[in-house]
C-alpha positions as CSV (number, residue, x, y, z in Angstrom):
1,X,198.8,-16.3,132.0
2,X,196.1,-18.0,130.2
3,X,197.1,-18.9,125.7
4,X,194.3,-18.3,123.4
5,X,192.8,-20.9,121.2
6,X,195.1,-19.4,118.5
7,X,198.4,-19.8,120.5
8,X,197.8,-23.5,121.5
9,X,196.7,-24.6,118.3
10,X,199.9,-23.2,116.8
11,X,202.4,-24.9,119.8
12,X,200.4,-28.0,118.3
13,X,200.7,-27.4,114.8
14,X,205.1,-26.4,115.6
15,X,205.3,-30.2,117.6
16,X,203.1,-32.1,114.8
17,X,205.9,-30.4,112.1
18,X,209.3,-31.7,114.7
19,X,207.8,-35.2,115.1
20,X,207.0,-35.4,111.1
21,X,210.9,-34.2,110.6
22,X,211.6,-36.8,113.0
23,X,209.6,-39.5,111.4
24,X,211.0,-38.5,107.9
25,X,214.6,-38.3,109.1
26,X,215.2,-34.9,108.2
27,X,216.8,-33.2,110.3
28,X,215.4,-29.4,111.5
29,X,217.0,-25.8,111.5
30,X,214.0,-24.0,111.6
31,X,210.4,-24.1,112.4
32,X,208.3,-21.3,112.8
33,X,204.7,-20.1,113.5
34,X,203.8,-16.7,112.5
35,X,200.9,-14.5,111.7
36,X,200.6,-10.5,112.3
37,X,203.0,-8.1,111.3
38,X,203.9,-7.3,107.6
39,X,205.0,-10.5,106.6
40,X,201.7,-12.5,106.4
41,X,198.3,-11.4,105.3
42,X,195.9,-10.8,107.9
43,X,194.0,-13.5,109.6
44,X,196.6,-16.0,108.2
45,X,199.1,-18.0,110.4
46,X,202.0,-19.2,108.4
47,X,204.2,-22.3,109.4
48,X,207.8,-21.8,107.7
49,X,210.0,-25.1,107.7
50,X,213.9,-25.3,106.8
51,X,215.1,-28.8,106.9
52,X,218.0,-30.7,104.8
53,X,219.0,-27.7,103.7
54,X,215.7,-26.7,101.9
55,X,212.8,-24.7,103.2
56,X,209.1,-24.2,102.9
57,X,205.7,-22.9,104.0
58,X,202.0,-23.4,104.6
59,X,199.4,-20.9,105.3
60,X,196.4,-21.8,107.5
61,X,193.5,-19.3,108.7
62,X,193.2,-18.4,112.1
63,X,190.0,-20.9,112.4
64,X,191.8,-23.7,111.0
65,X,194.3,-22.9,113.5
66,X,192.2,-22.9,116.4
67,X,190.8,-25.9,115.5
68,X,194.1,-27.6,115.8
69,X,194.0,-27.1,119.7
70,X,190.9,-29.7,120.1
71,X,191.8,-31.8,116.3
72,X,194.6,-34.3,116.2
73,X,193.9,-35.4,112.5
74,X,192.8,-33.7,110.0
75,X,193.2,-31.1,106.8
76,X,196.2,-29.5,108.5
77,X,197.9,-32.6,109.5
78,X,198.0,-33.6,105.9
79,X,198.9,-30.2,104.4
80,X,201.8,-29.9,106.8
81,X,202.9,-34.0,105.8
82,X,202.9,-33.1,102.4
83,X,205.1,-29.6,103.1
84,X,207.7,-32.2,104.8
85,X,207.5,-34.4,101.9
86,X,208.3,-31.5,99.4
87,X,211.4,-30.5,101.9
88,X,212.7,-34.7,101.2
């Protein structure tokens, strides 16, 4: 079985989260990487975060997403960085 775009840019988007936690010392509870269903608007994938005992989210579009399978910097990198800094 072959993943989209979408599902390897958010495997790569869940490992760049862990290895920030890891970086900032925080240890992890939860990470998550969801889109569909009723609990995120459409065409958004959101990364949910609980860490040292506090928790938080970032929503990225399905492009930026996608993106993330070919990108190893960028926008998103620095969005989810500053998510981990708000979970110190």
């Amino acid at each position: 079985m072959t993943l989209s775009l979408l599902e390897r840019g958010r495997l790569r988007i869940i490992a760049h989260a862990r290895e920030e936690l890891e970086i900032a010392g925080l240890p992890s509870q939860s990470i998550q990487c969801k889109y569909g269903g009723t609990l995120t608007p459409p065409g958004v994938v959101r990364l949910l975060i609980s860490a040292g005992g506090r928790s938080g989210h970032a929503d990225f579009t399905f492009d930026e997403v996608e993106e993330c399978e070919h990108i190893v910097v960028g926008e998103i990198w620095y969005r989810i960085s500053a998510l981990i800094e708000k979970l110190k």
